[in-house]
N, C-alpha and C positions, 0 to 999 in steps of 0.2 A: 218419500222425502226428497225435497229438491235443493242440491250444495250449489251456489254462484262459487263464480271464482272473487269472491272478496276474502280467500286463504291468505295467510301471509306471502307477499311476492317473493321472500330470500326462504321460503320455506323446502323448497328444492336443495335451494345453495347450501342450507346448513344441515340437512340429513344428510344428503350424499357428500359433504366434505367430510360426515366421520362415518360412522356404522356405515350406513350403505352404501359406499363407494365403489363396491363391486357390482352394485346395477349398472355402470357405465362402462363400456367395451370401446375403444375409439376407433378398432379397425372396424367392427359393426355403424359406429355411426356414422361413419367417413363412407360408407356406402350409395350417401345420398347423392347424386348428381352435381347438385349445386350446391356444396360443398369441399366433393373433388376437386371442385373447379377454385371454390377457393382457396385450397389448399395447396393447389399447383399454381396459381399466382404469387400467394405470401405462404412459405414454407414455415413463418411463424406464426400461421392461423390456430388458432386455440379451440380446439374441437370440445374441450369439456365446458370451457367459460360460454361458448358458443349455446350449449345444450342449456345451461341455466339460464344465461340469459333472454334466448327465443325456441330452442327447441322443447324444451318442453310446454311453454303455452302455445306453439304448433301441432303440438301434439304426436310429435318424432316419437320413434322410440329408439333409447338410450344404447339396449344392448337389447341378443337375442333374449335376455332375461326376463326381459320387459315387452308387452306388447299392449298400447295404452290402449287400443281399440278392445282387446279380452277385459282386461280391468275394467273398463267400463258396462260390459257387458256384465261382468260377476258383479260389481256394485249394485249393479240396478237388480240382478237375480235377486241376488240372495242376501242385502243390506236394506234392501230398497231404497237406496241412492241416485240419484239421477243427476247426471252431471254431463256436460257439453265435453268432447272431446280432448278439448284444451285442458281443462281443470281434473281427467280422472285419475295423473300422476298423483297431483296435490292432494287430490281427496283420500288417493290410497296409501299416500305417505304421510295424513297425516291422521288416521287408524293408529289404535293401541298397537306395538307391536305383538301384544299375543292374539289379536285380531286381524292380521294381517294375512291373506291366501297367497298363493303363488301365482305370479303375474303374470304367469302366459298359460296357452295348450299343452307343451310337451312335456313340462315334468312332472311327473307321477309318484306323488309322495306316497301311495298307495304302492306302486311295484317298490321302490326304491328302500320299505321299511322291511318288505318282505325280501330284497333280494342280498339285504344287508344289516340286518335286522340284530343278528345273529354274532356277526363280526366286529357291528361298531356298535357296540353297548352306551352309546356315549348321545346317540340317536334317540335312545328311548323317550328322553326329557323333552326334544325338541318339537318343537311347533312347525308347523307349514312351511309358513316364512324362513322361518330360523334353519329348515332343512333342506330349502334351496340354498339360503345363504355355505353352509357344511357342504353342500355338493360344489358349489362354486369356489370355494376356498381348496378342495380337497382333490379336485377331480384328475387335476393333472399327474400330478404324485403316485395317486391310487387307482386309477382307473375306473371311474364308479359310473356302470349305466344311468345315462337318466329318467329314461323308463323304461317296459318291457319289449318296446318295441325297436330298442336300438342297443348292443351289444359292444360297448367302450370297450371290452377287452380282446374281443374275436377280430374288432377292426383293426386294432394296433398291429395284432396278431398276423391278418391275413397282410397289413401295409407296411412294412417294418420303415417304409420313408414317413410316414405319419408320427407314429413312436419317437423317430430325431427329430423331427421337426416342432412336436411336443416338449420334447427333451430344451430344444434349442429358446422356446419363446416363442417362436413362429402363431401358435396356434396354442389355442388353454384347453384343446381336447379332442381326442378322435370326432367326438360327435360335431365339433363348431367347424374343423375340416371338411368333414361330410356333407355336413350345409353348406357351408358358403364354396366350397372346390369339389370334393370330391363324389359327390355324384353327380353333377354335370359332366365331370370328366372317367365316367365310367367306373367308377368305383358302386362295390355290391356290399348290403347290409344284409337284408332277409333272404334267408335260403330259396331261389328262385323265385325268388319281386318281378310279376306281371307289370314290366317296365313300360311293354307294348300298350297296354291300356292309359297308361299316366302320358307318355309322349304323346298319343293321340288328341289331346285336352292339353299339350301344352306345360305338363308339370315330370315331377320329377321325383323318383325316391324320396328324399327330402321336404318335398310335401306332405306326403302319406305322414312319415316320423314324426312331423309338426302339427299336423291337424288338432284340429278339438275332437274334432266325432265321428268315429268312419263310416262308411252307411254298410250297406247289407253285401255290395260286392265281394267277391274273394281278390283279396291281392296275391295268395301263393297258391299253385294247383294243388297243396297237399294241406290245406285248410280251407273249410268249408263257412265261413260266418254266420248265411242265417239259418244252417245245421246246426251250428254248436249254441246260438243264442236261445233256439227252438228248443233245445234238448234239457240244457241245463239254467230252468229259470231262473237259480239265486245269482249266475252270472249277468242272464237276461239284467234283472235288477239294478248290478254295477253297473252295468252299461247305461240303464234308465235314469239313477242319479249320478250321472257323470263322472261316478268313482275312476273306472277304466272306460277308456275309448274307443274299445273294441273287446270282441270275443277271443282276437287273436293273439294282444296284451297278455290275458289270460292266462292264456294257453305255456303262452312263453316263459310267463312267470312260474306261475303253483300249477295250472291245468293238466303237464305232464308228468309231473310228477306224481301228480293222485289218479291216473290212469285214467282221464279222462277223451275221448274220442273227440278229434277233429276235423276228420272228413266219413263219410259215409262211410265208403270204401277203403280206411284205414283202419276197421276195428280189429284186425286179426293184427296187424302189424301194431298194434297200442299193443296187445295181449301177450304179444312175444319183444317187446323192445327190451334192446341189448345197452341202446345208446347213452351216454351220458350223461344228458339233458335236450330240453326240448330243440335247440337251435343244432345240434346235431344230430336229432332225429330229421327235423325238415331238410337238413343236407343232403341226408342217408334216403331222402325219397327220394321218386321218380319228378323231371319235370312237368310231366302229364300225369292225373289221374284220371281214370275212368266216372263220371258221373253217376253213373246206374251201376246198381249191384244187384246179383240174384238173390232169390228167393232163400236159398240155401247160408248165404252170406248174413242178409237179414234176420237171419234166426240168431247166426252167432251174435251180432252186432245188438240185437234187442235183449238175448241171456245177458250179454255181459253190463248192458246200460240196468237190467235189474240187479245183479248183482251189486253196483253202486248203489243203488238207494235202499237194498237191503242194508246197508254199513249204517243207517242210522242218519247220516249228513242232507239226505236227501229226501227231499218231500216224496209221500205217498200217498199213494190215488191218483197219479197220473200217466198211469198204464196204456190207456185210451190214448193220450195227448201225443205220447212218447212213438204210439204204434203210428198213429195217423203222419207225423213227421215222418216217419222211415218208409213208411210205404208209399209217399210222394219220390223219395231214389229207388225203388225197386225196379227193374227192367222187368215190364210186364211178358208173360211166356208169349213165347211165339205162335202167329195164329196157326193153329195144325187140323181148325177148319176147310169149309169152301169160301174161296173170296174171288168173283170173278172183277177184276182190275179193268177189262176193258168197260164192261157194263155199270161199274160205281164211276167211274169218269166222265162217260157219257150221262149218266144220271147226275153230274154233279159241276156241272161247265166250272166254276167258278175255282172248282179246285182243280179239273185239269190244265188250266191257264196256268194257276199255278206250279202246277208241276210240271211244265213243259222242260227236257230236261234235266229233270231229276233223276238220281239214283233209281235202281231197280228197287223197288219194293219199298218205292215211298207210300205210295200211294194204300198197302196194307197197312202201312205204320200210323198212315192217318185216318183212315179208318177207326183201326184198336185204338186211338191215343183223345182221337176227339169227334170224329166221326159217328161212334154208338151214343156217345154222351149229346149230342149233339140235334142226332135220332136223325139221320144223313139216310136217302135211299139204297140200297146197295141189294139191287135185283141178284138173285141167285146166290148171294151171299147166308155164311149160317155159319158163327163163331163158334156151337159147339158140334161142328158136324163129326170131329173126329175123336173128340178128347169127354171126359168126364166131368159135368159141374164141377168147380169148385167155389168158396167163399170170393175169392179174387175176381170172379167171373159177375158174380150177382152184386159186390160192391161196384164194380165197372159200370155197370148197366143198368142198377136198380133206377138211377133217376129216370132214363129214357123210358125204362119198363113202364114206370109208373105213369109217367105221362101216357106214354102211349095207348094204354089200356082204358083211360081216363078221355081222350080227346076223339079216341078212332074206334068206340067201341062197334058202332055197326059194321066196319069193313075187317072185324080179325077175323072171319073163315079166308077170305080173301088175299087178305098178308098173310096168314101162315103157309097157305097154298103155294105163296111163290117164294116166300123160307127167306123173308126182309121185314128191316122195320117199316112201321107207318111213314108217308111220305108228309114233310111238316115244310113249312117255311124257311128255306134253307138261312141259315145265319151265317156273317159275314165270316170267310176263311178265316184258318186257324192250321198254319204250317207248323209240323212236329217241328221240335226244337232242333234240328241238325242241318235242317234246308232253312237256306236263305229266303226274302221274299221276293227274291229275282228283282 
């Protein structure tokens, strides 16, 4: 269905001069360039009569509340509305109010029922709409996150000038602080926010908190995303219908609390937490984790993920799905084979270029990691010259095997004799994940 803009033109004017008058923020709209500039000419420039008049068929947006590029984007989802820019304020104000979504990315009516749910009884009845509207009316007074990814009470907390400045009018909340000052000015939200990745691209904490939809990166060393998405599908799902924005949302909210794991190498520390809640467990880690975990770790890490879906909450039959995710972080055993390093190099130009160099004992690492899979020559080499088959051993290699057996059947006296795989058409490198590609 496609809406023109032939809506009433005072149709702005007369919503937002009663009920919703709290979509317009004028230090938010006074952001614009050329409007500042207006505004420092004629100090009795009218930023809201402004907004009725031309900013909203410009298609501004009013406040952080609002973001008419989302709205139009949800219209056309999930209304099947189709409207130009200009027109998707008009179109979204003039929806039934119990029909009415919440106009941007960042509030999450979904963490906000859970994270208050309990306290302000008075939520229950409320609609979408109508529970942003209660967060914007309330937020100052109470301190109420507006989703799981940002912590109105920890920031006050950790800013006590934020808190006055709140107090004073300045600012209707730690979190509009946050955006518009104080994370450009070094101010910290998530317990050790990978700030280095967001500067390199030009953004800023403040982006992440805003987003619609995170991708599969990790933004804190001590959460893992497409671990925790891999792990626990009914979250995968939130994520799928855009209920939460991430796996990390989650976590923050209800995930820590129900003992759910979210990094590889954090399941003993989920199993022994002392902490309070999730945003002071992430404190209470390290700024580094370990990506790879042993063999010995993964045992505990995969009893305790069965223990969860023994509880009944959690789908069964996917034992297989659960193993395959965990044994992609396992640090595979170290080769305690023969692996002669100068003769796979020499056999393999393409990777000794790359590794020109490199650490000692890249060159094993890339062998074990992509090398057998790969079915790479490696004269004089023999992965089980010293140790025992194991299962770990013949999942590694079954693919190479098979081929191998399969393509070079005349020459196995020959390759066994000299204790390497068949020699194949080398495939383009593939540097283990630690070495750069020079």
């Amino acid at each position: 269905m496609t809406a023109t803009s032939d809506a009433p033109a005072n149709l702005v004017s007369d919503l937002l001069q009663a009920a919703d008058r709290f979509l317009f923020d004028e230090r938010h709209y006074a952001r614009h360039p050329d409007l500042q500039e207006a505004k420092s000419r004629d100090a009795a420039f009218d930023l809201f009569q402004h907004f009725l008049e031309n900013g909203s068929r410009e298609g501004r947006s009013p406040s952080l509340l609002v973001d008419p590029h989302f709205v139009r984007y949800k219209l056309h989802r999930y209304l099947g509305i189709d409207v130009p820019i200009a027109d998707a304020l008009h179109a979204f104000l003039n929806l039934p109010r119990a029909e009415r979504f919440v106009p941007n990315s960042w509030f999450s009516t979904w963490a906000f029922r859970r994270l208050y749910g309990d306290t302000c009884r008075e939520i229950a009845e409320l609609g979408d709409y109508e529970l942003l509207q209660f967060y914007a009316t309330h937020v100052g007074e109470r301190a109420f996150s507006p989703n799981g990814l940002f912590s109105e009470e920890r920031y006050r907390k950790r800013y006590p000038d934020v808190t006055a400045a709140v107090a004073r009018g300045e600012f209707g909340s730690g979190f509009l602080h946050f955006v518009y000052l104080g994370a450009d000015a070094g101010c910290t939200n998530l317990p050790h926010f990978d700030a280095a990745r967001f500067h390199a691209i030009g953004q800023g904490e403040q982006h992440h908190v805003l987003g619609h939809h995170a991708d599969l990166h990790s933004v804190v060393a001590w959460f893992d995303e497409a671990f925790y998405l891999a792990i626990y599908e009914d979250v995968h799902y939130l994520k799928r219908r855009e209920i939460i924005r991430s796996g990390l949302e989650h976590f923050l909210v209800t995930g820590f609390a129900e003992g759910r794991v979210p990094h590889p190498a954090l399941s003993d520390a989920i199993a022994r937490r002392r902490e309070a809640g999730a945003w002071a467990f992430g404190a209470a880690m390290p700024p580094t984790v370990p990506r790879r975990i042993g063999i010995e770790q993964a045992s505990r890490l995969l009893r305790h993920l069965a223990e969860q879906r023994s509880g009944g909450d959690r789908r069964r039959g996917d034992r297989r799905r659960v193993t395959a995710t965990v044994w992609r972080y396992v640090e595979p055993p170290p080769i305690t084979g023969k692996f002669e390093e100068p003769r796979y190099l020499g056999a393999n130009r393409d990777v000794a270029q790359a590794m020109a160099g490199a650490p000692a004992g890249s060159a094993a690492r890339h062998w074990r990691d992509w090398g057998l899979q790969e079915q790479r020559f490696a004269p004089g080499s023999n992965v089980f010259g010293a140790r025992k088959l194991t299962a770990a051993d013949l999942r590694r290699c079954a693919t190479a095997s098979t081929s191998s057996a399969r393509s070079a059947r005349p020459a196995g006296s020959a390759v066994r004799r000299a204790g390497s795989w068949p020699r194949c058409a080398p495939p383009p490198f593939r540097p283990p994940p630690t070495m750069s590609r020079g």
